[in-house]
N, C-alpha and C positions, 0 to 999 in steps of 0.2 A: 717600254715604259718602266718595266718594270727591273731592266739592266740599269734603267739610268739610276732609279730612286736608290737601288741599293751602292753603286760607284757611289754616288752624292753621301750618300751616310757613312760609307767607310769613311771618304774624305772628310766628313763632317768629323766624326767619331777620332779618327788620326790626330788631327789638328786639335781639336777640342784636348787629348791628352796631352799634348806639346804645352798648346795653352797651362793648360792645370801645374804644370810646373813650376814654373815661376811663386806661384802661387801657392804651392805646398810651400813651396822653399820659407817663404815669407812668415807661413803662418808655426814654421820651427824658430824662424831667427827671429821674431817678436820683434825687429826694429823699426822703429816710426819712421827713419827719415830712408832707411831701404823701401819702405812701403810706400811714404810717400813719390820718391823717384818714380816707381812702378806707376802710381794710378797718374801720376803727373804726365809721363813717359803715353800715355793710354789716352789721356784727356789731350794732349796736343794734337796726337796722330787723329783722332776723331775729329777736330775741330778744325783739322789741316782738310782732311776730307770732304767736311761741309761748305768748305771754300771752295776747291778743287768744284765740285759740282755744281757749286753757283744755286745752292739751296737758299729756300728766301728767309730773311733777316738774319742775316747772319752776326750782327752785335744782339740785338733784343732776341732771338729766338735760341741761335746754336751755341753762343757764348755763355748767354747765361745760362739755359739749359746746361752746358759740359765746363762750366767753370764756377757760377755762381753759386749751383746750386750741386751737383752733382763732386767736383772736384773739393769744392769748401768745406761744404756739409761732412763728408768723408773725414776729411783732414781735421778738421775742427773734434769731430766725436771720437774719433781716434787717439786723436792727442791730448785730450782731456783725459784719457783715461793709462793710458800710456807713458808720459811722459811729466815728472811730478811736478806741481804748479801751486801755489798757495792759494789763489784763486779757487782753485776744484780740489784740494786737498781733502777733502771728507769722500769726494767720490771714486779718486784716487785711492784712498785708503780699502774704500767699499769693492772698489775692483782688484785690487793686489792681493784682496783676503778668497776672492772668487776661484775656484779651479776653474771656471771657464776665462778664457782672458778675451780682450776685445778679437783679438784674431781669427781665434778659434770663432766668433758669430759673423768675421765676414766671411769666413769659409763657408758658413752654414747660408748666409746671404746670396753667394755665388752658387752654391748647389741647390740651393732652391731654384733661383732662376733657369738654372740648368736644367733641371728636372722639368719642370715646367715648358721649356723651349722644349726638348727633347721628345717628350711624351706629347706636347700640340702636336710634334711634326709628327711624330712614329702613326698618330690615332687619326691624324686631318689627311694625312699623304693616303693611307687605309681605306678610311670608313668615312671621312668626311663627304657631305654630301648639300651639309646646311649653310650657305656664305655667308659671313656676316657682314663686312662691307667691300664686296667685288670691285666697286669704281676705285679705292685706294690699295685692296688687297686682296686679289682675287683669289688666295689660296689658304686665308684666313675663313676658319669653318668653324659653326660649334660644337660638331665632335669634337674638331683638337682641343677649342678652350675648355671644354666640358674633362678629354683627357690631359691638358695640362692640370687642370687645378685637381685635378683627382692627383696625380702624383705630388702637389704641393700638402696637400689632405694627407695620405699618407707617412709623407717627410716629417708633418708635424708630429702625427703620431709616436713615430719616431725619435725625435727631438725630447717630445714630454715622458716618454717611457727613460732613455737612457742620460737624460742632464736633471731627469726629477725635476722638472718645472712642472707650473700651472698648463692646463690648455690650452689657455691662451695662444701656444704657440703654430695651433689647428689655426686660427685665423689669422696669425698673424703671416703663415706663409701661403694662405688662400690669398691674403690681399695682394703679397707681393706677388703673386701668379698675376692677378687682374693688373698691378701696377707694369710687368713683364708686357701683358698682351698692349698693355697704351704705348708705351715704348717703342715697341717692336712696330706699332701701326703709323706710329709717328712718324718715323724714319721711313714706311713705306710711304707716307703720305706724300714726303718729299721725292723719294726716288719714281716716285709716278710723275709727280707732275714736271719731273725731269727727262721721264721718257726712260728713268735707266735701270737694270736689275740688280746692279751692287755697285756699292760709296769704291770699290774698287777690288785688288784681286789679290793683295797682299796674303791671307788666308785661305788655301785653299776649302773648296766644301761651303765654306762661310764668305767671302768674299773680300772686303774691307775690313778697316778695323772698324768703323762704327757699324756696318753692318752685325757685329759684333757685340759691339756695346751697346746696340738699342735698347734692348729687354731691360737692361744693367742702369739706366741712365737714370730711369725715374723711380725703379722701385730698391735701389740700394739705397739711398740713405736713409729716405722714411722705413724699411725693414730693419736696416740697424739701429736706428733707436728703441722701434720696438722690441726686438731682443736683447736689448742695455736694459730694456724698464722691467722688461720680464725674467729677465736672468739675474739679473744682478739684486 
């Protein structure tokens, strides 16, 4: 059990650093329509997925989940701040005068969730003992969530000590922790009642690419506005 947990976390761990690059990459080159290609690129492969599985409603449920709300949302708050516009021209201004730029908070966005994913798994795989709903995820514990949002707690502290923000940003990465675990439970809720253990195997360690983006799906864009309202 205990050859496997740790094989599964290298692989996790590998892959996860593969990932993270594209993604530095992004948040040096500050360009909106490279950024957008990426999440665009990320949002199809997840939604080719939910086909592929034959998960249910796939127009009302998987579309809008990964295109109305999750790919738009993104693009939309992005590009308001990024790219100048007369319409959002004061905010624009507001943000070009910021040393944090939009990029730099969805990197903080993504490493929160990370942290969060990382530390459930590290403290549920461990010490977990308490299920929280077995019938859809039976390795869903509240050790882990108790230790994911403690590293989300942390990160904030983090956050408020070295960009000199308000507090605020203590809740604001607890919530996206809680927004992480709905996500993440979602996507299991589907792969149960599909009978299957990953949207696919593109990923080693991680499996699919939405297996992936669960965590990611529901709590980045409501997290990114709160670090626009609190940072900027």
């Amino acid at each position: 059990m205990a050859k496997e947990y740790n094989s599964n976390l290298l692989k996790r761990t590998i892959t996860g650093l593969i990932i993270a690059i594209p993604l530095v990459l992004i948040v040096f080159l500050e360009n909106y329509w490279v950024f957008v290609s990426l999440i665009s690129i990320l949002s199809i492969a997840s939604f080719y997925e939910w086909i592929k599985n034959s998960f249910r409603r796939p127009i009302l449920w998987g579309f809008s989940l990964i295109f109305l709300y999750f790919w738009l949302l993104i693009s939309l708050l992005v590009g308001v701040l990024s790219v100048p516009s007369m319409a959002f021209k004061e905010m624009y201004d507001l943000h070009d005068a910021s040393s944090v730029s939009v990029y730099h908070m969805i990197l903080l966005v993504i490493i929160n969730t990370a942290i969060f994913d990382t530390c459930a798994y590290f403290v549920g795989s461990n010490f977990g003992k308490t299920y929280i709903s077995p019938a859809v995820s039976p390795n869903k514990t509240l050790e882990g969530l108790i230790g994911g949002l403690s590293g989300n707690f942390i990160l904030g502290l983090f956050i408020s000590y070295l960009l000199s923000v308000s507090y605020w940003s203590l809740l604001v990465c607890s919530i996206g922790g809680v927004l992480a675990f709905y996500g993440d439970l979602l996507i299991s809720f589907h792969k149960r009642d599909k009978s299957i253990k990953d949207t696919g195997n593109l990923l080693p360690g991680h499996g699919g690419v939405l297996d992936r983006m669960d965590s990611h799906l529901l709590a980045t864009p409501i997290l990114l506005l709160f670090f626009i309202l609190i940072i900027l």
